[in-house]
N, C-alpha and C positions, 0 to 999 in steps of 0.2 A: 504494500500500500504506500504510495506517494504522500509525498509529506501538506500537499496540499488536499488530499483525501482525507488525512490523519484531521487536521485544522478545521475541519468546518464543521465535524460531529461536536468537537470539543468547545468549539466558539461561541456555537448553538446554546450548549450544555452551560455555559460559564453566563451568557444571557439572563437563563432564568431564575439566579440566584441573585442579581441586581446586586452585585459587590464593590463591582469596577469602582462605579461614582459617589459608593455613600462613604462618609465617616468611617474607618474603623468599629467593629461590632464589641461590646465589652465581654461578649462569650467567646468569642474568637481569640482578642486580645488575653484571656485567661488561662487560653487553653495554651498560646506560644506560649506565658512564660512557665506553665507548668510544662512545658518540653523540653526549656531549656534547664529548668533544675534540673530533669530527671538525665539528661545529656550531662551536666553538671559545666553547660558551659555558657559564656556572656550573654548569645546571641541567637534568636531562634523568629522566623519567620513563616509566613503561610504564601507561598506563589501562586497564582494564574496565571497561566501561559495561552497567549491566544495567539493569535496569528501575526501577530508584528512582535507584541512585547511582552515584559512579563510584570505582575501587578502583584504586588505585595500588601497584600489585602489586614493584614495583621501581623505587626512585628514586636520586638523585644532588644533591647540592648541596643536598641538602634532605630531612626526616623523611616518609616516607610516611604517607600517611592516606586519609582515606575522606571522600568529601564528596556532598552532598545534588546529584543528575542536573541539577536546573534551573541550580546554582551549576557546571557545570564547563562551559569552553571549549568541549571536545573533541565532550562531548554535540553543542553548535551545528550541529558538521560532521561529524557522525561517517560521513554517507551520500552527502560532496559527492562520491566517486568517483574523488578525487584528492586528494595532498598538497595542507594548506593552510599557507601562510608570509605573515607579515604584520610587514611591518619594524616598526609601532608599534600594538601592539592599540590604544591611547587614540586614535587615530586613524580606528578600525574599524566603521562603524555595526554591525554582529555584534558585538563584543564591550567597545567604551567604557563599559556600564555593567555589566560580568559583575564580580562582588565580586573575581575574583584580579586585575584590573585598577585597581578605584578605591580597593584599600586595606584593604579589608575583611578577605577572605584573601590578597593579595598586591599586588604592585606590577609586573604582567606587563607589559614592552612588545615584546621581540620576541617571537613565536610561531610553532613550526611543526610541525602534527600530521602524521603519513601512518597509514592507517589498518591495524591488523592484520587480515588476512582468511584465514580458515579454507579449507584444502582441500575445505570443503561451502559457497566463496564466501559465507560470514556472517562480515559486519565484526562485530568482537567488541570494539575498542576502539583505543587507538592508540599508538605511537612519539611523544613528544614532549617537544619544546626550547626552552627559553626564558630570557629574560635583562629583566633591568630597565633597558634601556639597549634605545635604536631600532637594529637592524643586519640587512646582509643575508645571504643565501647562496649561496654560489658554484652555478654548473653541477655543478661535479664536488663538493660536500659536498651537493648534495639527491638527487644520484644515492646516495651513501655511505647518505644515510638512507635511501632506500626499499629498499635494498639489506639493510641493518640491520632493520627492520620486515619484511621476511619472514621473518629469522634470527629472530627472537624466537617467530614462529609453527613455524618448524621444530624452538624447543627447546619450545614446547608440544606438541609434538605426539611427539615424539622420548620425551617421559619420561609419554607417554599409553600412546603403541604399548610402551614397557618397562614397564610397569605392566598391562597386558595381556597380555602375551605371558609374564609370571613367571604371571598368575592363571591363564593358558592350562594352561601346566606345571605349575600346583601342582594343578590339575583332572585333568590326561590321569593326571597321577603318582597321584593317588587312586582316580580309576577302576581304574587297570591293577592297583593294589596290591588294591583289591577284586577285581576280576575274576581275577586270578591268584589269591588265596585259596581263589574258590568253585571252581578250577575243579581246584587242586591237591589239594584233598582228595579228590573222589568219582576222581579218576588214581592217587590214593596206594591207595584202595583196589582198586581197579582192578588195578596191578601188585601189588600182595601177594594179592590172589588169584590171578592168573598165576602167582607164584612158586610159591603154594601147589600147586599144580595140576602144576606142573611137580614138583616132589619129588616129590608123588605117583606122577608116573609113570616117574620117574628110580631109583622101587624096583619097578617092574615091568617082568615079561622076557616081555608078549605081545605081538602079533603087527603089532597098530597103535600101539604103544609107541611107533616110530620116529616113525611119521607123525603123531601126536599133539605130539609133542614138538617137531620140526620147526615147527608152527602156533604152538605155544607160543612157540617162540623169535621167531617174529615178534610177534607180538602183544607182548609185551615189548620190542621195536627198537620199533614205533610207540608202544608207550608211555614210552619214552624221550624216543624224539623231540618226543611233542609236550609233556613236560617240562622240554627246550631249547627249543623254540620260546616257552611261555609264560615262560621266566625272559629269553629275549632280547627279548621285549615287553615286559617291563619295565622291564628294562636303558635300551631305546628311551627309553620314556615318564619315568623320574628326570632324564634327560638334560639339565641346566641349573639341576636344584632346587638340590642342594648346589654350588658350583663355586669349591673354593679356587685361590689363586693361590701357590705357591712354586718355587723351583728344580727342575726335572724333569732330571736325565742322562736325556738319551734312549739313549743308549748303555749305561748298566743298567741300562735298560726292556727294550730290545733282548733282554739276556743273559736278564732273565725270561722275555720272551718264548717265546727258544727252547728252556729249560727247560719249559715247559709244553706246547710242541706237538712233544717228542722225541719220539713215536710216530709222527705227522705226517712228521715230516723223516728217517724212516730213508728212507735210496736217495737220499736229495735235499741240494741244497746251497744253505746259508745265508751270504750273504757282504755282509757290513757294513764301511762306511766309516767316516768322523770324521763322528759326531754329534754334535749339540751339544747343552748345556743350554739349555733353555726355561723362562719362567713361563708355569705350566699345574696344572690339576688332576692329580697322575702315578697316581689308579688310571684316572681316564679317557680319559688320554694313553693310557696303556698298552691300554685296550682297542682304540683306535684301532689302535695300530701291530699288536696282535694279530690282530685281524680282519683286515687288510691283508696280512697274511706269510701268517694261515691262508688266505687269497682266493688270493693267488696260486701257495700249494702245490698247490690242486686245480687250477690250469691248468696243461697240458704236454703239449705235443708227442706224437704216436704211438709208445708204444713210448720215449721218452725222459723221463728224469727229472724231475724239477723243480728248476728252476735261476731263485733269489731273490736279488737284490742288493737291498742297503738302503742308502743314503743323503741323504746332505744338502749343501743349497748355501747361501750367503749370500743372499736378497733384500734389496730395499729394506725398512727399516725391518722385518727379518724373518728367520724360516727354512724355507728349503720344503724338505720329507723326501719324499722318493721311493720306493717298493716295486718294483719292477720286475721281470716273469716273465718268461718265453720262450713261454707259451704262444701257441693261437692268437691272440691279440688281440681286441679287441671294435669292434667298427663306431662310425664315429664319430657316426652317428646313434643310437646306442642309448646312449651313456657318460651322458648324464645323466638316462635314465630309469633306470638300476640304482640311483641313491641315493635312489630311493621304494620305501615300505615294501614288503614283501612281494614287489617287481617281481624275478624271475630272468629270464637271459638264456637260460643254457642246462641246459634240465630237468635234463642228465644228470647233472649235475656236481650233488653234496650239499650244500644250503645250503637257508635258510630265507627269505633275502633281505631278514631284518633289518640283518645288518652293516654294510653300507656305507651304510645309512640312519643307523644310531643315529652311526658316523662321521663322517657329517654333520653332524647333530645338535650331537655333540662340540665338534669343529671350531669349527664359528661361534659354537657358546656363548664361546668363545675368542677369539674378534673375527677368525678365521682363514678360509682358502677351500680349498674340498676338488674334485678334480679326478681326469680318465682322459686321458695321449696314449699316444702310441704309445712302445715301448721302442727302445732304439738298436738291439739285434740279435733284433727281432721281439718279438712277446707284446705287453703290455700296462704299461703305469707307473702305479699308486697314486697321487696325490700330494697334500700336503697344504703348506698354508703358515701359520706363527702368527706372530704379530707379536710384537717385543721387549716 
């Protein structure tokens, strides 16, 4: 492969990481100089090699700058396939007369690159260490680098995938806020003339009165419904645009809670532990824990109530909150298809099968994990874990 073949998968690759022109990243900047302890020497840097030059994206021991591809090291080996370490470049037919060697732009003698490589296998430039003095490196310090030079690809690619995945969200959030507009008006006129239609006949005493009226009132349920259904696609799709971080009592989220679903909870019994406060977003908390309580109000037993315990435990570095019904319970093979959109388990039961999605959603927006086992005295356990 031609070196102009080589260049343009790579030039590509180095694009999407937007590095060339920003500031120094201070996870970058952290990671040279823990490279260059572990090296145990002055000077350590992060290269991009593109097609003319090489860009020193984060250095250590020294000003980062931009120098012309023929003049850098790294260029030399950017494609030897392996770490290269060289006790004294002046010593190095490769690189005895490269300018950061004879003085020109530096006085390099130990050297040692390992190459960064993209999860699409394109070297894109390199981890590299150096000192103005001859020295070697250990077994276990070249392991630590090449160790360290995938970590530098993992924080490229880490603030690639989060810069995609907000453009994701800031996209699905405009569609749905579109699409819920167009679709709320011609429904708004939709039930106002049901309504219409119904008074109409709510002043008349003939004969199909009844049976007119009865049609009416459904047609009005379905057009409710699918007026919850598009504000909980919504809901869904905002899910990570805003997402502040403060003190949440989840135990007076709780109490809102079950003021809001006291219709819900006549005949049944709501019974809550010690929660604790979390940092979290608390109206989006609160939807979580709401969809949760309301999920397992509609599971229950024949003929038996509904019976909801709420609580929480300590984890590692965390807090897991639990919802827990008596219902029948759900199959272990089915518990992580219900946190996809739209997916219900069982027709009979009222829901739209957004909830437990945008729950999800929530959740990991939160750096958290959202789950289904089984309850201690049958039914089903909600559970949810955020981290401190």
């Amino acid at each position: 492969m031609t070196t102009t073949e080589l260049d343009a998968p790579r030039v590509a690759e180095i694009g999407k990481y937007r590095v060339l022109t920003e500031p120094p990243r201070p996870d970058l900047l952290a990671l040279v100089e823990i490279a260059a302890q572990v090296a145990r020497v002055p000077m350590a840097t992060i290269n991009l090699i593109t097609d003319t030059a090489q860009h020193q994206i984060a250095a250590y021991g020294f000003e980062a700058s931009i120098c012309a591809r023929e003049d850098s090291m790294c260029s030399l080996v950017l494609h030897d396939g392996e770490p290269v370490v060289v006790a004294d470049a002046s010593q190095d037919d490769r690189f005895r007369d490269n300018p950061f060697v004879t003085g020109v732009l530096g006085n390099v003698r130990f050297y040692a690159t390992h190459q960064l490589v993209t999860p699409e296998d394109v070297v894109i430039g390199t981890l590299c260490v150096f000192d103005t003095v001859p020295r070697e490196l250990s077994e276990e310090q070249e392991h630590a680098l090449v160790g360290l030079a995938d970590r530098v690809v993992d924080l490229l690619e880490l603030e690639l995938r989060t810069r995609e995945l907000k453009r994701s969200n800031e996209q699905l959030a405009a569609f749905a806020g579109q699409v819920s507009h167009d679709l709320r008006n011609p429904l708004a006129a939709v039930s106002l003339s049901l309504q219409l239609l119904r008074e109409e006949l709510d002043g008349r005493a003939d004969a199909d009165g009844g049976s007119a009226t009865f049609l009416l009132q459904r047609a009005q349920g379905g057009a409710q419904r699918m007026q919850s259904l598009i504000d909980e696609l919504l809901a869904y799709a905002r899910v990570g645009a805003e997402l502040q971080r403060v003190p949440v009592d989840l135990h007076a989220v709780l109490d809102d809670v079950r003021a809001d679903l006291t219709t819900a909870l006549v005949g049944s019994t709501l019974l809550a532990g010690d929660l604790p406060t979390v940092m979290g977003d608390p109206v989006q908390l609160r939807a979580v824990l709401q969809n949760l309580v309301a999920n397992a109000l509609k599971f229950t037993r024949p003929r038996e109530p509904a019976h909801v315990e709420v609580d929480a435990v300590r984890v590692r570095d965390g807090w897991r909150v639990e919802v827990c019904d008596r219902g029948p319970g759900i199959p272990a093979d089915q518990r992580d298809r219900v946190f996809a959109p739209l997916a219900r388990i069982d027709e009979s039961v009222e829901g739209s099968g957004i909830g437990l999605s945008t729950c999800r959603r929530i959740v990991e927006a939160h750096g958290g994990r959202i789950g289904l086992t089984d309850a201690a005295y049958g039914g089903t356990c909600a559970w949810f874990e955020l981290p401190d």
